[in-house]
Every structure is written in structure tokens, then in C-alpha cells.
C-alpha positions in Angstrom: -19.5 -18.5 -6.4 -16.4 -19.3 -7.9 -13.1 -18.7 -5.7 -11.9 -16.4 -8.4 -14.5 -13.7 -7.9 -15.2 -14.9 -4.2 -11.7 -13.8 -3.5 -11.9 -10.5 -5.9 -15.2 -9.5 -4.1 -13.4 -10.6 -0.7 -10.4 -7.8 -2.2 -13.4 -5.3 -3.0 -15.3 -5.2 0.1 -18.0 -6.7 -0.9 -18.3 -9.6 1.1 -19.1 -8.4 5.0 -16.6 -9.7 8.0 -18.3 -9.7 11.1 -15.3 -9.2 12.9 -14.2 -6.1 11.0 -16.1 -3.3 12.8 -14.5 -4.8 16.4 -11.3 -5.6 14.9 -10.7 -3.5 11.6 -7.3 -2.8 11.9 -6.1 -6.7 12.4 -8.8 -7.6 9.5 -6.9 -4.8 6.9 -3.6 -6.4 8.1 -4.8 -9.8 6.6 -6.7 -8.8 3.8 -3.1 -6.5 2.8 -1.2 -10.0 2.8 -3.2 -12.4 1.3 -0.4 -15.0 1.3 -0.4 -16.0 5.0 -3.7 -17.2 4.1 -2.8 -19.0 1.0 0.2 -20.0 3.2 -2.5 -21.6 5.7 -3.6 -23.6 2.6 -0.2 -25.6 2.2 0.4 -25.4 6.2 2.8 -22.8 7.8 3.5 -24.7 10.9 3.2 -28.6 9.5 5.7 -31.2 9.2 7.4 -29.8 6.2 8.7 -26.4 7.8 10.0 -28.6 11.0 12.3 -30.8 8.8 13.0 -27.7 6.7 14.4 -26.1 9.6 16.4 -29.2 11.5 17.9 -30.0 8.0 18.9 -26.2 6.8 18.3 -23.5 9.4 19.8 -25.5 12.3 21.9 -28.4 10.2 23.2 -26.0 7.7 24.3 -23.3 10.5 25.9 -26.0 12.3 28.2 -27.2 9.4 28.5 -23.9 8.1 30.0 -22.7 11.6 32.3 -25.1 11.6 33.5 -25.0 8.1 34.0 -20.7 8.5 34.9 -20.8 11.9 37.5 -23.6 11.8 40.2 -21.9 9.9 40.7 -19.7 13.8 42.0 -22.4 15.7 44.1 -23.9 13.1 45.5 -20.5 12.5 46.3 -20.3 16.3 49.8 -19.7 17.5 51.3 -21.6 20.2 54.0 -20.1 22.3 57.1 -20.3 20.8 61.0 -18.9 20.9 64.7 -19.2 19.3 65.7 -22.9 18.9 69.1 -22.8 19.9 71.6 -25.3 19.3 73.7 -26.9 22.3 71.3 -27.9 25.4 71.6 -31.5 24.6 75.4 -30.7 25.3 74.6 -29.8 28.6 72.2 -30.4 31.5 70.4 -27.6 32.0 66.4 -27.7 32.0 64.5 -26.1 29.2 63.7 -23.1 31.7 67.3 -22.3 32.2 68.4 -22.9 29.1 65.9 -20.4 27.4 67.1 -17.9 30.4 70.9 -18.4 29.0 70.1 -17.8 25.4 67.3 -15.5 24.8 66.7 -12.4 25.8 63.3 -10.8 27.5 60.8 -8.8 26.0 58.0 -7.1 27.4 54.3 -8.8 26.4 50.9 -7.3 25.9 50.3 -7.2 29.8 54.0 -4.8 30.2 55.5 -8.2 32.2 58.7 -9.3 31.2 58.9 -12.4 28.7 61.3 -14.7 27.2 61.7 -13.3 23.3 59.5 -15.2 21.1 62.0 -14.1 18.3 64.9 -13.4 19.2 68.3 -15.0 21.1 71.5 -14.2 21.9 73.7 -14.1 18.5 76.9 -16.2 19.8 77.6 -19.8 19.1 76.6 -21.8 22.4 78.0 -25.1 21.3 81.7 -23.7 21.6 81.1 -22.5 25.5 82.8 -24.7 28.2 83.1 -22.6 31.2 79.4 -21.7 31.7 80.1 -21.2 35.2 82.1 -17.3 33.6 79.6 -17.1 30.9 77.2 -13.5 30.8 74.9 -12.8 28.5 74.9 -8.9 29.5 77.8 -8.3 27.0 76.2 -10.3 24.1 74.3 -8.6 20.6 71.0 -9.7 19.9 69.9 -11.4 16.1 67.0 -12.8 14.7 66.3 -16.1 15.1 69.0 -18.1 13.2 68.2 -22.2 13.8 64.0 -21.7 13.2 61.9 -22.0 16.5 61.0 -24.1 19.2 56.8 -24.4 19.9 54.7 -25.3 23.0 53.4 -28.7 22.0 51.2 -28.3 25.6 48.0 -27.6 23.6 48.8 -28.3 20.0 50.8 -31.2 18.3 50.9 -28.7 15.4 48.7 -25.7 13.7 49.2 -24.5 10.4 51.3 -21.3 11.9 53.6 -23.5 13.7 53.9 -26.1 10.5 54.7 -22.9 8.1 56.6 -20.9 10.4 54.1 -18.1 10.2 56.0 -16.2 13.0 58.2 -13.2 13.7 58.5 -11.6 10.5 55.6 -13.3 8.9 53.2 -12.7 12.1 51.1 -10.7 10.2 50.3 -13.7 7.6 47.9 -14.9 10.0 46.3 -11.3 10.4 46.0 -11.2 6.5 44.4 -14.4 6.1 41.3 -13.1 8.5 41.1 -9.9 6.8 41.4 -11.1 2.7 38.5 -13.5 4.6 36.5 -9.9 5.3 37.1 -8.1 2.0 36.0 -12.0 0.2 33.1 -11.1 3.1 32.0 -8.1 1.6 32.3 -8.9 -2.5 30.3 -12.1 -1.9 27.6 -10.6 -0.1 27.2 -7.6 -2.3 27.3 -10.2 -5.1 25.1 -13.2 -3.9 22.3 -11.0 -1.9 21.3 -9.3 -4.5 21.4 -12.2 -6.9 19.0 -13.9 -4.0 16.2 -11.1 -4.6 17.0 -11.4 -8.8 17.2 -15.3 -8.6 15.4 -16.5 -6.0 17.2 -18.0 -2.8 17.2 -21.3 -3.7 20.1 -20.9 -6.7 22.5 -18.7 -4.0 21.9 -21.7 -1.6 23.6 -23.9 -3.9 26.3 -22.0 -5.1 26.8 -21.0 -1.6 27.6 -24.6 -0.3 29.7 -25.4 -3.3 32.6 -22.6 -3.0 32.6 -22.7 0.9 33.4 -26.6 0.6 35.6 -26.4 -2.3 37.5 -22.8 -1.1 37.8 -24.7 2.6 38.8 -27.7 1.3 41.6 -26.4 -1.2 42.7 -24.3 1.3 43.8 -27.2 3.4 45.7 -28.5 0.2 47.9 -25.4 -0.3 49.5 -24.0 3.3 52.6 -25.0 2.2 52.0 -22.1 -1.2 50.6 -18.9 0.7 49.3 -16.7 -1.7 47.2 -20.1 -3.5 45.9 -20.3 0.4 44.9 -16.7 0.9 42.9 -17.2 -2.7 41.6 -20.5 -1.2 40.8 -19.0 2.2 38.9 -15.8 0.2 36.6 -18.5 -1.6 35.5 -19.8 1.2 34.7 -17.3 2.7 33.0 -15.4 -0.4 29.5 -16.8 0.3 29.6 -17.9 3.7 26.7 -15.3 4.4 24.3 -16.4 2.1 25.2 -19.8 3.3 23.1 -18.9 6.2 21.1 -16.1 5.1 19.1 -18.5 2.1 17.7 -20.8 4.1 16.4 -19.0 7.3 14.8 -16.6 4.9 13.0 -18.9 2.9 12.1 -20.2 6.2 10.4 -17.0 7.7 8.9 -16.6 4.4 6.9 -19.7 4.3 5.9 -20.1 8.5 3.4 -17.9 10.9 4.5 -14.9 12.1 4.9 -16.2 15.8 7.2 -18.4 14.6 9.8 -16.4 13.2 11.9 -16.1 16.3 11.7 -19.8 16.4 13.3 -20.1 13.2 16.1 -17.4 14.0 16.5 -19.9 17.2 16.9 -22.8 15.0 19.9 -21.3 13.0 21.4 -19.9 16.4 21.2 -23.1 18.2 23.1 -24.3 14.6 25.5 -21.9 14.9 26.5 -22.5 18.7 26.5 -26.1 18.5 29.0 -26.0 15.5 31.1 -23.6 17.5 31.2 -25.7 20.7 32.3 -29.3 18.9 35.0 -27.0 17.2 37.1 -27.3 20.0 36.4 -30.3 21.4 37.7 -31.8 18.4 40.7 -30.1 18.2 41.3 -30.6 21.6 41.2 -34.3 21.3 42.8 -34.6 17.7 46.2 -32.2 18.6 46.5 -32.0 14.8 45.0 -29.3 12.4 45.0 -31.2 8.9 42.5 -34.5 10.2 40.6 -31.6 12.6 40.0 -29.2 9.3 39.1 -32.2 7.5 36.1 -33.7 9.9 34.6 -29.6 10.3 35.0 -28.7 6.4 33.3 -32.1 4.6 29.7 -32.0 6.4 28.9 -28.9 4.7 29.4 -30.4 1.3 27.0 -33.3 2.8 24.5 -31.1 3.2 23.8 -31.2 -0.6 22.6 -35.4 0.1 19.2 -33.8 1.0 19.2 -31.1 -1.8 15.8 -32.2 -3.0 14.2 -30.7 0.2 15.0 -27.3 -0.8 12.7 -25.2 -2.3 11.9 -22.0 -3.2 10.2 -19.1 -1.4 6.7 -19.3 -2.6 6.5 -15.8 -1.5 9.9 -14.9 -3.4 8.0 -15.8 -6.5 4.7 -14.2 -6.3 6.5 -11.0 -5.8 8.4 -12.1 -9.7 4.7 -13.0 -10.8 6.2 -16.4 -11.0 2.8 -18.2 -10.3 3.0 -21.8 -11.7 6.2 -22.3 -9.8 5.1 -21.0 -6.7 1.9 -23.1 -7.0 4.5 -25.8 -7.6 6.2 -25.3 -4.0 2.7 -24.9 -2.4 2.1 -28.3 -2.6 5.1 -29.7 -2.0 4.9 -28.0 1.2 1.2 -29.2 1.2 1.8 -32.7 0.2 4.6 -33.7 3.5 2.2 -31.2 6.0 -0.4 -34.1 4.8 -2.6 -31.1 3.3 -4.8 -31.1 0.1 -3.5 -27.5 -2.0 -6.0 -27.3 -4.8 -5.8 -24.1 -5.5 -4.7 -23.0 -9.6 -2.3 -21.1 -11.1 -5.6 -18.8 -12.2 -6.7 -18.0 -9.1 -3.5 -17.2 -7.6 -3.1 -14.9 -10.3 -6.8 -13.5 -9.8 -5.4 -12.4 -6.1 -2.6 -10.8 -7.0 -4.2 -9.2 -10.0 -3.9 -5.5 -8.8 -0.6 -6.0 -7.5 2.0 -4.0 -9.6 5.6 -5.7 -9.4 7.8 -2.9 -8.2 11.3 -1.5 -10.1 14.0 -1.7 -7.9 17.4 -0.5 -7.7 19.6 -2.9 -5.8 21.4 -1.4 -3.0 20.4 2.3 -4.0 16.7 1.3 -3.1 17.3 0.8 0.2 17.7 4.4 0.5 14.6 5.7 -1.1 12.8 7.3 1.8 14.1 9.1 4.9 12.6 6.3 7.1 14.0 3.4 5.2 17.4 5.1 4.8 17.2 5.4 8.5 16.9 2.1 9.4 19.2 0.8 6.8 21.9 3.0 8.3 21.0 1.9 12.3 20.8 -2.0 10.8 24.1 -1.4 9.2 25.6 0.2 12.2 24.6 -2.3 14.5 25.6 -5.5 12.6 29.3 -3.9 12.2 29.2 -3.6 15.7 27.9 -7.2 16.0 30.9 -8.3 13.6 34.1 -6.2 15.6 33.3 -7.3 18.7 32.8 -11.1 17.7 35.3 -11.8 15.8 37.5 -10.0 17.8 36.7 -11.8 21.2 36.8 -15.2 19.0 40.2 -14.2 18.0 41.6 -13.6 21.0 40.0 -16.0 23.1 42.4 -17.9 21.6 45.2 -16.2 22.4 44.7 -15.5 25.8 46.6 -16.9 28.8 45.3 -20.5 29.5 43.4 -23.4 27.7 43.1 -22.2 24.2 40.3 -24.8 23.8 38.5 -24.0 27.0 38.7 -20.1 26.3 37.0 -20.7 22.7 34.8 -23.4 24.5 33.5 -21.2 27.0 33.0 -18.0 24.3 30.8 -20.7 22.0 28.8 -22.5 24.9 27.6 -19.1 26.5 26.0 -18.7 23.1 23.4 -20.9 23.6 21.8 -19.7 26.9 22.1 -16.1 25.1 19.8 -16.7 22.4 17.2 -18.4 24.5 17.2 -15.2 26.6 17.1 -13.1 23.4 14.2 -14.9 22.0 12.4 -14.1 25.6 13.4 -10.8 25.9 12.5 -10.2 21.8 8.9 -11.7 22.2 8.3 -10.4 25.6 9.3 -6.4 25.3 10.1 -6.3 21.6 13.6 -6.3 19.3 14.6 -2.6 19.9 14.6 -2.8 24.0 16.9 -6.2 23.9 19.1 -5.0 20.9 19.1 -1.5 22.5 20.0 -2.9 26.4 22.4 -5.4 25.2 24.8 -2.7 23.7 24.2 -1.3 26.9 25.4 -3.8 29.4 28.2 -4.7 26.9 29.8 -1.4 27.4 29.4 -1.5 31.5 31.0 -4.9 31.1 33.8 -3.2 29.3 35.5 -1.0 32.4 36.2 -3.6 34.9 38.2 -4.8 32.0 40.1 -2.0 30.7 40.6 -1.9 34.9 41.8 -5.3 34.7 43.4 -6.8 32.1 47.2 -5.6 32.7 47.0 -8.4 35.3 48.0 -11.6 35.5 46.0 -12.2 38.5 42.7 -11.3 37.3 42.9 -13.6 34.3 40.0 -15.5 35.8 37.8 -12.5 36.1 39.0 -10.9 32.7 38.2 -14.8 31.5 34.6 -14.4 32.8 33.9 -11.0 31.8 34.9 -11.9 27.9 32.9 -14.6 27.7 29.7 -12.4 29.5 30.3 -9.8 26.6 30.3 -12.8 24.4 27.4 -13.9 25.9 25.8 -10.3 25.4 26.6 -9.8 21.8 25.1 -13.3 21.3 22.1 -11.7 22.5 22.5 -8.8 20.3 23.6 -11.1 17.6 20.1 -12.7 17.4 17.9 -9.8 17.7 19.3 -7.9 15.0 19.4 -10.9 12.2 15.6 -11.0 13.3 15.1 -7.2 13.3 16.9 -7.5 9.5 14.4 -10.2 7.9 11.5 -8.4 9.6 12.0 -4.8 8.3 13.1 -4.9 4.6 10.4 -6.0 2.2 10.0 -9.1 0.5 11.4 -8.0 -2.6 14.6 -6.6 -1.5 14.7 -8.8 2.1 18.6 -10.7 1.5 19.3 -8.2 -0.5 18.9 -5.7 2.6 20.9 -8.6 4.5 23.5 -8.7 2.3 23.8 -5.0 3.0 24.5 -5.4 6.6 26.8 -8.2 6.3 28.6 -5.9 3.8 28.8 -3.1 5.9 29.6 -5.8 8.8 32.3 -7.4 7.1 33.9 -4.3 5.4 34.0 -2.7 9.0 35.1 -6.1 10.5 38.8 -6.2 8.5 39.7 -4.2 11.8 39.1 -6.8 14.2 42.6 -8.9 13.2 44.6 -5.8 13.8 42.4 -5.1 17.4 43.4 -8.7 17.8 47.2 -8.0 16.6 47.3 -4.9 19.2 46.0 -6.9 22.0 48.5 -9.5 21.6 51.6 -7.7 20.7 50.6 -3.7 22.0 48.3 -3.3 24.9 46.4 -6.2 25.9 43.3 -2.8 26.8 42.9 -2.1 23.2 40.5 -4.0 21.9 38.0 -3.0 24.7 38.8 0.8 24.6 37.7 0.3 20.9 34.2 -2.1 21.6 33.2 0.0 25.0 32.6 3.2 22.1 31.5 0.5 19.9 28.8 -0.1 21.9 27.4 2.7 24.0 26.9 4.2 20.0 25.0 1.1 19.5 23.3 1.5 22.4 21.8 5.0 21.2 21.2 4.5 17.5 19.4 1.0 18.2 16.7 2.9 20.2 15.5 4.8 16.6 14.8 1.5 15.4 10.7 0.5 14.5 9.7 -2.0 16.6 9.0 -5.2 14.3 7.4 -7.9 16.8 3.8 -8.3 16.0 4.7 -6.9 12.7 3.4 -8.1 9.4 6.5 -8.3 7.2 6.5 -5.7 4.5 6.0 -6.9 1.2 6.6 -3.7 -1.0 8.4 -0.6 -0.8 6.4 1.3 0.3 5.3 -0.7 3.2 8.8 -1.0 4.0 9.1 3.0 3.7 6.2 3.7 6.2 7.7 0.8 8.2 6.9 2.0 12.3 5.9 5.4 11.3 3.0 5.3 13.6 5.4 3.8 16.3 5.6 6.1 20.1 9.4 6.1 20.9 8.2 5.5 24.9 6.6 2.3 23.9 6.9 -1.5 24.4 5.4 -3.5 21.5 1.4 -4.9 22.0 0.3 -8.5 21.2 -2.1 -8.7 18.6 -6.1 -9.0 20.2 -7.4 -12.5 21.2 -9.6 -12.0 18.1 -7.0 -12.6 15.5 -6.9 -15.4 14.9 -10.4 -16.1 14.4 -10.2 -12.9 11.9 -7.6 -14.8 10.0 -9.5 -18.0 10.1 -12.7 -16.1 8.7 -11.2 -14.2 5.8 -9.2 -17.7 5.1 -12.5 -19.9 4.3 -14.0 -17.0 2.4 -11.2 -16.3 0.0 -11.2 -20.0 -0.1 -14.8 -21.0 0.0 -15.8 -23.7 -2.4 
């Protein structure tokens, strides 16, 4: 029997399965996706797939992180007041000269300061008798002679190189939030063109403007509107700069390895985040440390000729020669033989329809998938707020900026092995849902806290476990995302979350702003709502481990809808996979 008909007659019922009385419901779920069997053919957990995801889910994350992330410690800024001239006239100590000639000011924390931006309006250098001298009597201006920074951390950042200070304090603020709204056009933009033109042509594109926006943007500080255009480039497809690759690489591996893969791009991520630091920390300078995080991204592109395109992607455009094309590359470095034709892929997929969709709008076309578009959406704004605000002001807490940011990035890591555990073990919902959870606990002792000085440790600690926690949360949503939209509209359902994310997100700078210059509480009065709502609407999630993932619509619409609320997810029977291995060499039988 030919495979053609074997595998219509396979499609028809005609040919028995011995296992299908004992295990029908597993049998239905393979025979409903042929392609993890076809998949089997090229090798779904072979050689290919582990340099696939060292070279783009993991390498790519790591110099992706770096190249986005970088721009917040250059953009830190140090301590700084008045300079004032006529010290060197006299011997007083910096200390007691900064007492004689500036005023105090009360900081986040309601303690009394030194004025970052203000000083005493009289001319020092004509005082002799400083013994009779009293500032009491004297008016206040502006900073007249430029400022004075704390070199202590930083030999310069881009805020202290530009005099972004004072009356231009909110530059910084603006740079992070045109990043956001570049957020939420380039995702809108570039997930749905990764559904329309396949992942592969976004991947590109994606790696080209991050380089070239980061790279110009550390051309042009000294002209600030040229780098807040720069800034917004690189940011514009920094999503699908992640998002590509690790979907192409759930699409083409087993289904117990798809937490692997989102592990892969976390680990990416983390590791990225932790040299950040380190590097500055050692360099002092923020032209030579934008330079070393910003070029390996472009070098990425050296190994273009690994990338390929989601085989899966382009059986659902009825793009079969192509997709046969893929297959064996993947087939030829797993070592495998892929004989099968462009005929007989076709014959498989003969009575599939390929589904009109609507972009965005079809994301909403059923109560249950409106639902969980909504809850995904929620939750990754919450994921956004609170980690680009702790980010931010890690770095502008009390302390070792580097150490703060360090300790923030490194907790990372141990947080995604425990949300992989916690994912596979009692499911996506119950760690998204108990993350949120904890996070808002975590939140009281420091709203309690954080008005003093003497707590910094312990406010220090509890950050970085929040940080830790949203890492968690971080993970198991991204996975819950590429496991509950369908093939056809998968980054574009990404994108939608990142747009939601990022459009929600441009209010984490000002949180930051009001934490620094308002109420050092603010932020976490904001995040503790934050997340005891994320908390709640996570639960109404479907559970997606063990899931096949949807391929149409309208699997994606009756996504869960046999799901018990009260219920922790079941592993598939021991069975399976001799089920799968069965219906594989019939549909494949010589």
C-alpha cells in the first residue's frame, strides 16, 4: 500500500489500532495532529533542535538582553549637587563645604538631604570672614556653575555626560517610556507580520534595527531628540527578537520539551542580565560598556544559515515544498533519512481547510478565547510594571548600583528552574496563579519598611525575592502564551500581550520617578493591587501542560473547556507513547 492512501485510510478509520479501544482519547489526540508524527520523521529531539536552541533561544536572549537592557544602567544617575565655585580657596572638606553652600531637601525616604539642584545664590569666592558667615539669611537659585557627580560608582553615564538633571530629570523618564510606545507599535506590527510571513523574515528584521537603533543611539546623546528616535528603533522589535525563535522552537520539538525550550531563552535572558553589570562595574564608562553589550547581537546574524522556518508555520499557509524543504534540513544534522514528498504531505493535510483570520480581532472570536486573551493580556502587563519597575529602581536605590541590579538578574535564574518544576509538576495556572500571590504578601513588609534607612538590607532582600517571584511568573506565562493560541495566530497572540504589556508598562518610569523623587512606598502600593488581581484572574486560565497545542481556531476556542476548576493537570497514560509510535509507522509504512 502506498503511504498516500495508507495515511488517508489511517485518517478514515480504516486501518485498526490496537491501542485505541484502551487508550482512544490519547490515539484521537495524535491522529488530530498529524505533524508531531511527521515531526518524528525529521527528529523532534535530535541534534538539530539542541544547536537550534544554544544558538537562538538561549544565544539570542542572551545578546538580546543585553542590547535592550543596557540602555538602564547607562541612563543611571549618580548622586549629584551645585558645583560651586571657591573651595579650592579654602580648606574645608567636601562635606562641609556642600553644608556651607547648599541647602537641604527632603528625599524619597522624608530624611533630610543636601539639594541635588540647588545652592545658595551668593558669590562664595568674595567671603573672607567665614568664621560670621550664615547661610540662614541667604535666597536660594538654581544651579548656576553646572553640577558636581559621585564618581564612587561611575566614571561617567550618559545622564551625567549630558547634564540630564534637575530641569531635564524627566529626559531619562522619556527615553524608557518613547522605548514602551516603540514597544507596542513594533509588536503590533512584527507579530502579526510573523503569522502572515512566517517567523523566520521577523527574526531578521528584528536583529537588524535593535543593532542598528542601539548602536546609533550611542552616536547621538549629545542631539536628544535624534537619541530618543534611536532609542525607539531599538526598541521597536525587541519582542519579536525573542519571540521568533523560541516559537519556531516549540513548533518543531516534543511536547515535553517545551518547558525546556522556554528554559533555554530564560537562562539567555538571566545570563545577559547578570554580565550587564559586571561589565560596567569593571569598565566605569558607558560608551566602551554600550559598545561590548550592543555588537553581539548583530553577530548573531554569522550563523544566519541555521535558521529556518517553522515547518508547522507553513503547513498551516499550505506551503508544502518549503516545509518539506526544512524537514530535512532538520532531518539531515539529527542524522535522519526524511523521504517523505511534497505529495504525500499534501495527501495528509488534504481535508484541512486553511482558516480566514482577522489579525488581532480573531483573538476575540469566542467567549472562551476572548477570555483567555484578556487574563494573558492582564497578566503579562503585570509581568511588565513590576519588572521594569524593580529593574529601574534597583538602580537607584541606596548602595551598590551594580550589586542591586546584580542581585535582581542573578535571582532570575534559580526562579525559572523552580518555575519549570512547579509548571511540569502541578501545571501553569497553580505557579502563575501562587506566584502573584506570594508577590503581593511580599509587598507589606515593604510598604512597612521602606521609609527606613535602617532596613535597606531587608527592603534590599525583599525586592530582589519579588524579583525572584515575578521571574517565576515571568516564565510560566510566556509558556502558557505559546501553548494556548493556535498555530496560525500563535506570535500574533504574543504580540498581543507584549502590546498590551508594553502599552501598560509606559507607567513603570513615572512609578520609578515617584519612588525616587515622591514616596519611596509608591511603586509597591501600585504592584501589591497589581498582583493580588493577577492572582485571581490567572486562576480562570485552561490548564495547558499535557496539552496538544492548538492548531486551528477552533481548537483554540474550545481550548480547556472540559477543564474542572478544582484540578491539577494529569500526565498523559504510560501508553502514549507506544500509541504515538504505532500510528507513526502506519502513516509511514512502506
Amino acid at each position: 500500500m502506498e503511504k498516500s492512501e495508507m495515511a488517508n485510510e489511517k485518517r478514515n478509520g480504516s486501518i485498526a489500532d490496537p491501542d485505541k479501544k484502551s487508550n482512544a482519547e490519547e490515539s484521537d489526540e495524535v491522529e488530530e495532529d498529524p505533524f508531531q508524527a511527521i515531526m518524528e520523521k525529521a527528529g523532534n529531539h535530535g541534534r538539530f533542535q539542541l544547536m537550534y536552541n544554544i544558538l537562538f533561544v538561549m544565544g539570542l536572549s542572551m545578546a538580546g538582553a543585553m542590547c535592550y537592557m543596557n540602555i538602564i544602567l547607562a541612563l543611571n544617575i549618580p548622586d549629584h549637587w551645585c558645583t560651586v565655585p571657591g573651595r579650592e580657596q579654602t580648606n574645608f572638606t567636601l562635606d562641609e563645604w556642600r553644608r556651607i553652600t547648599l541647602p537641604k531637601s527632603k528625599d524619597n525616604r522624608g530624611a533630610e538631604k543636601y539639594s541635588s539642584c540647588q545652592m545658595f545664590d551668593v558669590n562664595f569666592t568674595e567671603i573672607d570672614d567665614w568664621q560670621n558667615w550664615n547661610s540662614t539669611s541667604a535666597n536660594v537659585t538654581a544651579c548656576q556653575n553646572g553640577w558636581t557627580y559621585d564618581q564612587k560608582w561611575y566614571q561617567d553615564t550618559i545622564p551625567s555626560q549630558e547634564n540630564w538633571v534637575c530641569a531635564h530629570d524627566l529626559f531619562v523618564t522619556n527615553v524608557f517610556v518613547v522605548g514602551r510606545v516603540t514597544e507596542v507599535a513594533g509588536s503590533f506590527l512584527l507579530g502579526q507580520m510573523g503569522d502572515i510571513f512566517g517567523r523566520r523574515v521577523v527574526y531578521y528584521i528584528s536583529v537588524v534595527f535593535c543593532s542598528i537603533g542601539r548602536l546609533s543611539s550611542i552616536l547621538t546623546t549629545a542631539h536628544y531628540t535624534w537619541f530618543l528616535v534611536f532609542s525607539g528603533l531599538a526598541a521597536l522589535t525587541i519582542n519579536s527578537l525573542f519571540q521568533s525563535p523560541q516559537i519556531i522552537g516549540m513548533e518543531i520539538s516534543r511536547e515535553q520539551d517545551r518547558s525546556l525550550i522556554a528554559i533555554y531563552q530564560s537562562f539567555g535572558w538571566s545570563i545577559g542580565t547578570t554580565l550587564m553589570p559586571l561589565l560596567f562595574w569593571w569598565l566605569r564608562k558607558w560608551e566602551p560598556f554600550m559598545w561590548i553589550t550592543t555588537v553581539p547581537t548583530a553577530l548573531v546574524l554569522i550563523f544566519s544559515k541555521y535558521v529556518i522556518e517553522s515547518p508547522r508555520w507553513l503547513i498551516s499557509k499550505k506551503r508544502f515544498g518549503d516545509a518539506i524543504r526544512q524537514f530535512k534540513k532538520i532531518a539531515r544534522i539529527n542524522g535522519r533519512q526524511f523521504d517523505m514528498s511534497e505529495k504525500e504531505l499534501i495527501t495528509i493535510y488534504t481535508s484541512t481547510k486553511q482558516e480566514v483570520t482577522y489579525g488581532i480581532a480573531s483573538l476575540f472570536s469566542g467567549w472562551r478565547l476572548a477570555k483567555n486573551t484578556c487574563i494573558m493580556g492582564f497578566s503579562w502587563c503585570v509581568v511588565a510594571v513590576s519588572y521594569f519597575t524593580l529593574v529601574l529602581f534597583s538602580s537607584r536605590m541606596n548602595g551598590n548600583p551594580f550589586l542591586n541590579f546584580l542581585m535582581q538578574s542573578i535571582v532570575e535564574i534559580p526562579a525559572y528552574i523552580l518555575g519549570k518544576y512547579l509548571g511540569d509538576k502541578f501545571g501553569r495556572r497553580f505557579t502563575n496563579s501562587s506566584s502573584f500571590f506570594v508577590s503581593f504578601l511580599a509587598c507589606i513588609p515593604l510598604i512597612l519598611l521602606a521609609t527606613d534607612e535602617k532596613y535597606e538590607f531587608v527592603i534590599m532582600g525583599l525586592a530582589a525575592f519579588i524579583k525572584f517571584l515575578n521571574a517565576v511568573t515571568f516564565f510560566t506565562a510566556s509558556l502558557q502564551g505559546m501553548e494556548i493560541y493556535p498555530t496560525c495566530m500563535r506570535q500574533t497572540g504574543i504580540a498581543l500581550g507584549t502590546i498590551l504589556a508594553n502599552a501598560v508598562g509606559v507607567v513603570a518610569p513615572y512609578l520609578v520617578y515617584l519612588g525616587t523623587t515622591v514616596d519611596i512606598r509608591s511603586p509597591y502600593y501600585i504592584l501589591g493591587a497589581l498582583f493580588l488581581i493577577g492572582a485571581i484572574a490567572a486562576l480562570f486560565l485552561p490548564e495547558t501542560l499535557h496539552k496538544k497545542l492548538p492548531d486551528t481556531m477552533e481548537e483554540a476556542r474550545n481550548f480547556g473547556i472540559h477543564d474542572k476548576f478544582f484540578s491539577l493537570p494529569k500526565a498523559p497514560p504510560a501508553t502514549a507513547d507506544a500509541t504515538t509510535e504505532k500510528l507513526n509507522q502506519t502513516k509511514f509504512a512502506p
